[in-house]
C-alpha positions as CSV (number, residue, x, y, z in Angstrom):
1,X,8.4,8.8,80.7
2,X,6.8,9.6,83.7
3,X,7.0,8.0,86.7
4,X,3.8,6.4,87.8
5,X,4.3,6.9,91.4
6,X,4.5,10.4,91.5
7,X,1.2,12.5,90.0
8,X,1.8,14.6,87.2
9,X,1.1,17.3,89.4
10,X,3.8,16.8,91.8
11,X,1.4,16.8,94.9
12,X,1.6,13.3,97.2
13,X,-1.2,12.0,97.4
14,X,-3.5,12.2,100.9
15,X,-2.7,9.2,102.4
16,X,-6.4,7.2,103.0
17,X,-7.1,4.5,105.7
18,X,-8.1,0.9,103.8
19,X,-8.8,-2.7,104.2
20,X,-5.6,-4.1,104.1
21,X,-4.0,-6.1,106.4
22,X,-2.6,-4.8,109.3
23,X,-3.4,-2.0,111.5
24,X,-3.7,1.6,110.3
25,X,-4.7,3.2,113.3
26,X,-4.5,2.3,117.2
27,X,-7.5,3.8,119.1
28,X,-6.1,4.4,122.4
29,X,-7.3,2.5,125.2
30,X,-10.1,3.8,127.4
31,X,-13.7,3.9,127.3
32,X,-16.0,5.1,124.6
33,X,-19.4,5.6,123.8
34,X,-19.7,4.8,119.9
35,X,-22.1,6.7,117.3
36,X,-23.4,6.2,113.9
37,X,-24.9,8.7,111.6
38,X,-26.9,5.4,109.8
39,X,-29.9,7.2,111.7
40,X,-31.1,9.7,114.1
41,X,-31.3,6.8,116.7
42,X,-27.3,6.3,117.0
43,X,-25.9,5.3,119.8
44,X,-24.4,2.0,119.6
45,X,-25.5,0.2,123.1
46,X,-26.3,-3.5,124.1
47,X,-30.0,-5.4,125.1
48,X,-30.3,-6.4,128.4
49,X,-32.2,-9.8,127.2
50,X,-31.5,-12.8,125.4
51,X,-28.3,-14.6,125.0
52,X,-26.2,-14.0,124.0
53,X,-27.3,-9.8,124.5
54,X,-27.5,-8.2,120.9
55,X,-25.8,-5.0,120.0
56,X,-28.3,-2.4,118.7
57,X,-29.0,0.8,118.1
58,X,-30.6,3.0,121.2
59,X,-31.1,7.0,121.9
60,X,-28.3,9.0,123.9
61,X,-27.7,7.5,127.3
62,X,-25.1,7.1,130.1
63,X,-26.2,3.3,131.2
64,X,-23.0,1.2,131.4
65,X,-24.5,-1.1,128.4
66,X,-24.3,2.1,126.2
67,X,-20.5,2.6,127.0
68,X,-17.5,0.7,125.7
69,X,-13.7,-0.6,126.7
70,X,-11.5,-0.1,123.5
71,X,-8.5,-2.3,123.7
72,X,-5.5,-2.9,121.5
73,X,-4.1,-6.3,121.4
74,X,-1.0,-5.9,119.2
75,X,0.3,-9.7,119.4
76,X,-2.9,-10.3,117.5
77,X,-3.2,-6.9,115.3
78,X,-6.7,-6.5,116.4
79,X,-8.7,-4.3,118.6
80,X,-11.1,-5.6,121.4
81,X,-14.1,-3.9,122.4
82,X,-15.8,-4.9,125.3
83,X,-19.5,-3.7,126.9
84,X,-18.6,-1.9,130.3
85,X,-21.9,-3.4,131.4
86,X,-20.5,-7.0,130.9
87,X,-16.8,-6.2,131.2
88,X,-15.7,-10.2,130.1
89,X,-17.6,-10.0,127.0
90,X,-16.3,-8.6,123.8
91,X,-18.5,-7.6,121.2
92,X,-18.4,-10.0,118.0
93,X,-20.0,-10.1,114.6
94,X,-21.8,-13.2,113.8
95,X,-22.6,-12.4,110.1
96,X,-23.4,-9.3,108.4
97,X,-26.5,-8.0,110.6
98,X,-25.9,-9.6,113.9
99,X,-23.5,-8.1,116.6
100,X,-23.6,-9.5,119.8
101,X,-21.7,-9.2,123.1
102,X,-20.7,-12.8,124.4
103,X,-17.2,-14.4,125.8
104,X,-15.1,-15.6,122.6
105,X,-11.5,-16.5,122.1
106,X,-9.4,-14.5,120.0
107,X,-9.0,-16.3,116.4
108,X,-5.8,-15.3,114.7
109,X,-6.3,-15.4,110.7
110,X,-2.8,-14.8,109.2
């Protein structure tokens, strides 16, 4: 009988980042600016109207709305990013297509 942990080839498996609970990696803390290859606009920056600001999609830059503060908060297993133009404000998801950057407490969800 073989043993269903180990593949039949003897290899180990790559181990593969996933969503379960817990942190998998730590992004060390400093500043970033954040890409996406969703489109050939993709630099991840903030507006500089409304309220609260939306997070959007912008051309390369080095304004302080397209940079970001990438914090680790390990009591909570969660990083924070804030907007370096708005250093108070962390960026939050509302729902599935609206980001914005706004002051919010930390929610724990065991």
């Amino acid at each position: 009988m073989q043993d269903k942990t180990t593949p039949a080839d003897g290899e180990v498996p790559e181990k593969k980042l996933s969503d379960v609970p817990g942190p998998s990696v730590i992004i060390p803390e400093g500043i970033y600016k954040i890409y996406t290859h969703l489109t050939n606009i993709n630099l991840i920056s903030m507006t500089l109207e409304g309220h609260p600001p939306i997070v959007n999609l912008w051309h390369e830059n080095s304004e302080p709305q397209s940079k970001w503060r990438i914090t680790y908060e390990a009591q909570y297993e969660a990083h924070i990013i804030y907007n370096e133009r708005r250093p108070y404000d962390s960026l939050f998801v509302a729902d599935y297509s609206d980001v914005f950057v706004e002051k919010r407490p930390i929610i724990y969800r065991p």
